[in-house]
C-alpha positions as CSV (number, residue, x, y, z in Angstrom):
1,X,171.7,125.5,121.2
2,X,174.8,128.4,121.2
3,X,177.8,130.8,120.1
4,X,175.6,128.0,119.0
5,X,176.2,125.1,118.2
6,X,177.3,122.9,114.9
7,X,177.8,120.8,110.9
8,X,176.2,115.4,108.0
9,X,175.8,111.9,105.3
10,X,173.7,110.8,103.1
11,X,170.3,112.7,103.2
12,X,168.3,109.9,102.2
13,X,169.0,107.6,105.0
14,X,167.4,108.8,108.5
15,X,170.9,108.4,110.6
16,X,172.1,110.4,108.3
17,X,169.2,113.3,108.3
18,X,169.7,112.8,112.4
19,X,173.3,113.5,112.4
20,X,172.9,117.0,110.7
21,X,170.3,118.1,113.0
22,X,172.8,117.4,115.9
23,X,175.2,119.7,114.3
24,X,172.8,122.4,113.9
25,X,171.1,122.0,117.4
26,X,174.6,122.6,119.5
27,X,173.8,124.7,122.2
28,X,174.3,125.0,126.5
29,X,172.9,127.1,129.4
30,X,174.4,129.1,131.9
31,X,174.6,129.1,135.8
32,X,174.8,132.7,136.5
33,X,172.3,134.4,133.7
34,X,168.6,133.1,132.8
35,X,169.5,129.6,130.6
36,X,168.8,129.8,127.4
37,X,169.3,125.9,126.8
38,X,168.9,124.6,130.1
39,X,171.7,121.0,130.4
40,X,170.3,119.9,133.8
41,X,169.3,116.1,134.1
42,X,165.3,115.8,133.4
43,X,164.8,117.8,130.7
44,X,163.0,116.6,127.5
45,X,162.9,118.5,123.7
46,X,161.0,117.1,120.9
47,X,161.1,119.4,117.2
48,X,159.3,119.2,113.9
49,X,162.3,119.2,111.2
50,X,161.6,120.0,107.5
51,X,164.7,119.4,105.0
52,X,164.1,120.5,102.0
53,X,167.1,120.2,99.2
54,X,166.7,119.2,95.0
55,X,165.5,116.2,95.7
56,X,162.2,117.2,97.9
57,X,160.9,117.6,101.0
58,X,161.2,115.5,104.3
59,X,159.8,115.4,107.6
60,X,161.3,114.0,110.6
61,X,160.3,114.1,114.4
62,X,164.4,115.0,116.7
63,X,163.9,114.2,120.3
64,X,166.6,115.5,122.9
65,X,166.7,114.0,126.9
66,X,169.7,115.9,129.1
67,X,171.4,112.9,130.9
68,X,173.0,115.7,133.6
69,X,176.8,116.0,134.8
70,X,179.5,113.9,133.7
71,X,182.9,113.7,133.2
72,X,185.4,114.2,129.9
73,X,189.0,114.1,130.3
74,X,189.0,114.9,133.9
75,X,187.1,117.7,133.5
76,X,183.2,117.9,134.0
77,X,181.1,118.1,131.1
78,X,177.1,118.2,130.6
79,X,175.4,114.9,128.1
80,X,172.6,115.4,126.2
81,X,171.0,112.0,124.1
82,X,169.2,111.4,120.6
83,X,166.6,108.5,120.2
84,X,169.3,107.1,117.8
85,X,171.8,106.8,120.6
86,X,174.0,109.5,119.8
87,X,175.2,111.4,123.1
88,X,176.3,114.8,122.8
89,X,179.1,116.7,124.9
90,X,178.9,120.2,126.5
91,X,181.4,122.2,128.4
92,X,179.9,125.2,130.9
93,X,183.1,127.4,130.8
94,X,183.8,131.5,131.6
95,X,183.2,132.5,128.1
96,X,180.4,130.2,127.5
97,X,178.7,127.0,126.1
98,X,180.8,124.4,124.6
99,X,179.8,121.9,122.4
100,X,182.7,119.4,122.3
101,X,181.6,116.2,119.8
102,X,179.1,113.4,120.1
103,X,179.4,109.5,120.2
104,X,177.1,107.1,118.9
105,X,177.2,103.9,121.6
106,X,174.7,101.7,119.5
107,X,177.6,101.6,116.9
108,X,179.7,98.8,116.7
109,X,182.9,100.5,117.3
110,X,181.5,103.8,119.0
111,X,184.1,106.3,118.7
112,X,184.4,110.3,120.2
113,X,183.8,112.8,117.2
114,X,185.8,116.2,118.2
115,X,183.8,119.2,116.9
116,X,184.7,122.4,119.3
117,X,182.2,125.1,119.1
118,X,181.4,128.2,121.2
119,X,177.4,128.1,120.8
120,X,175.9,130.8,123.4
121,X,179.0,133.4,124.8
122,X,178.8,135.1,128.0
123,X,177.5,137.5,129.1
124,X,174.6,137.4,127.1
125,X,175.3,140.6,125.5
126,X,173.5,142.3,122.3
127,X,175.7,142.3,119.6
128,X,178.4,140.3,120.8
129,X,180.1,138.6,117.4
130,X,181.9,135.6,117.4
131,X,183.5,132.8,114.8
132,X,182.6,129.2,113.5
133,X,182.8,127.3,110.6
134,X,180.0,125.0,109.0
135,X,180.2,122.9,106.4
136,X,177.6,122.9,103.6
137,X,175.5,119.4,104.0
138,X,171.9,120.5,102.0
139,X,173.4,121.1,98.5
140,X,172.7,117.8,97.5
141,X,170.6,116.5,94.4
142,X,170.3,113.0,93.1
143,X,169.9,112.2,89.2
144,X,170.5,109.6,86.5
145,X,172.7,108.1,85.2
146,X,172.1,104.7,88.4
147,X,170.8,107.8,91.0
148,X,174.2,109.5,90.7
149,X,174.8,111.9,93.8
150,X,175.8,115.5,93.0
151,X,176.4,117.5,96.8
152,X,178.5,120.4,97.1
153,X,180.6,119.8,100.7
154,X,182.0,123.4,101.2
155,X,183.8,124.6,104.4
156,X,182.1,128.4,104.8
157,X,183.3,130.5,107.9
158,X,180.2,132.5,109.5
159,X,179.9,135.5,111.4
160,X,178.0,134.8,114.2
161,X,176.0,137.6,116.4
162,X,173.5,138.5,119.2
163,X,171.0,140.4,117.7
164,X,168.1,140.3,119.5
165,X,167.1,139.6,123.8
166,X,163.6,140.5,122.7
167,X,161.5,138.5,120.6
168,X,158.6,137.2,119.9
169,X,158.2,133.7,118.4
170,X,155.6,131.1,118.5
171,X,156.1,127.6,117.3
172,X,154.5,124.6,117.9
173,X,155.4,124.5,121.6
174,X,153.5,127.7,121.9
175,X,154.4,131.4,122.1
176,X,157.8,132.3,123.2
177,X,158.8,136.3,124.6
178,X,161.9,137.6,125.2
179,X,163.8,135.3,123.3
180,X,167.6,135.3,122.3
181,X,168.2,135.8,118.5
182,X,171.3,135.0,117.3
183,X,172.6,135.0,113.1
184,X,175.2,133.7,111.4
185,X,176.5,134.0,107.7
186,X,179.2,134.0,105.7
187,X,180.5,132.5,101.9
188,X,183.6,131.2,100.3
189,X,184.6,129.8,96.6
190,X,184.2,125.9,96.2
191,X,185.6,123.9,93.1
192,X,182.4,121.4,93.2
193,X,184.4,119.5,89.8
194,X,183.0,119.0,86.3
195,X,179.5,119.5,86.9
196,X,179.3,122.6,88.2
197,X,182.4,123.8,88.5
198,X,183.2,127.0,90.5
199,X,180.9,128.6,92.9
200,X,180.1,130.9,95.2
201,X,178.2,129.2,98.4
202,X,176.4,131.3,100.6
203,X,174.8,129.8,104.2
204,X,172.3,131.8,106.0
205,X,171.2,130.4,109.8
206,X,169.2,131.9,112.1
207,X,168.3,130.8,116.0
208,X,166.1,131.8,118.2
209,X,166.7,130.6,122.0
210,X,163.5,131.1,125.5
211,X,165.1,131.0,128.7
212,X,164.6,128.4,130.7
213,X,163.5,125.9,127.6
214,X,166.3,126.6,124.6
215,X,166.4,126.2,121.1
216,X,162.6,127.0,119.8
217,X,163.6,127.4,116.4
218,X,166.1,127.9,113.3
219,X,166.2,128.4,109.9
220,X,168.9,127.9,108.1
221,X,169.5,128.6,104.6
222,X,172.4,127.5,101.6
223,X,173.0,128.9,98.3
224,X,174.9,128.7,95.2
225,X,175.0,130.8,91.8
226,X,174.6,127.0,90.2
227,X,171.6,126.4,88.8
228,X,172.0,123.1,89.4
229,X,172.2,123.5,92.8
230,X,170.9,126.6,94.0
231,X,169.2,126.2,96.9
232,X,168.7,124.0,100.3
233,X,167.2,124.6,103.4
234,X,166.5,123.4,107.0
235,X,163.7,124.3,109.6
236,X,163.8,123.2,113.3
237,X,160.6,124.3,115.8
238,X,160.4,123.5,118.7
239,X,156.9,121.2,119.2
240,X,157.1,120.1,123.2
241,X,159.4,120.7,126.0
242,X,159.2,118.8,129.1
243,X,161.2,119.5,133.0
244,X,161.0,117.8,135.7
């Protein structure tokens, strides 16, 4: 969803799974120029999601439902809700889409997480660059001794960028023209401790948005120089869209 949107537990427990996809799904429309990720109440997403890390492969079904207009602060703000209850914030500014933090109200004590991110800019420009920072979430691999977790949790800033108002994809949904493409990448050093030590982690993502539907899909992509953990990855495709 934006400059894109955002960044995410334990991987083996579905709330978990569900709160990385969030992150990564962060995204917001505009009023004046075709909406790339349409926030008007009525509007319904469902996506095939395929994590893949050390530890396997998993498959989970993310369903999105825009809850319209609201308010944040005083100010007016845009909600978007996950099957899990989480409800996402989204601010329709001059330089763009917002994606403020989420809140959970099935929780016990729900509480506002702050995550600021520019997803989409404006205009919709080709090779308009940005800023953001991630952090890693798919280095992850579970081994003995007593199914001992070894993740590496690194904070990687990434170039973001407009590279494409043209393109073809098809997904599940169907066949998509003229779609927004946007990349982001960037590496840093992390000290992951004894293990493995010092490496150089890489993250990859790329999103591609239709106007008038949004997010259709996005690959993203994280890397080490460990062996040990060398490689995750995450694929999001859009597989029905629904407006009323």
């Amino acid at each position: 969803m934006i400059n894109q949107c955002s960044t995410v537990l334990d991987w083996i427990r579905y709330d978990s799974f569900i709160f990385l996809i969030i992150l990564l799904i962060c995204s917001g429309c505009s009023k004046k120029e075709p909406s790339y990720f349409p926030l008007s109440d009525g509007h319904k997403w469902r996506y095939d999601v395929v994590l893949e890390t050390r530890d396997g492969v998993q498959k989970q079904k993310y369903i999105l439902n825009n809850l319209g207009e609201s308010e944040l602060d005083g100010k007016p703000v845009y909600l978007r809700q996950s099957l899990d209850g989480t409800v996402l914030y989204y601010l329709d500014s001059n330089e763009g889409i917002y994606y403020l933090g989420s809140i959970n109200d099935k929780k016990i004590k729900p509480e506002f997480n702050k995550d600021k991110q520019l997803v989409v800019p404006k205009p919709h420009v080709m090779n308009t660059t940005w800023e953001q920072s991630t952090t890693t979430k798919l280095l992850k691999k579970t081994g003995p001794p007593q199914k001992t977790v070894f993740e590496i949790f690194a904070k990687v800033d990434l170039e973001a960028k407009i590279v494409s108002l043209d393109d073809v994809v098809n997904v599940p949904a169907g066949r998509f023209k003229n779609c927004m493409k946007i990349t982001m990448s960037g590496s840093s050093f992390k000290d992951a401790g004894n293990y493995i030590g010092l490496t150089l982690v890489n993250v990859e993502q790329t999103s591609w948005f239709a106007q008038g539907v949004g997010l259709i899909k996005m690959e993203r992509i994280e890397t080490t120089k460990s062996d040990a953990l060398d490689k995750g990855t995450l694929l999001i495709e859009l597989a029905d869209f629904e407006a009323d």
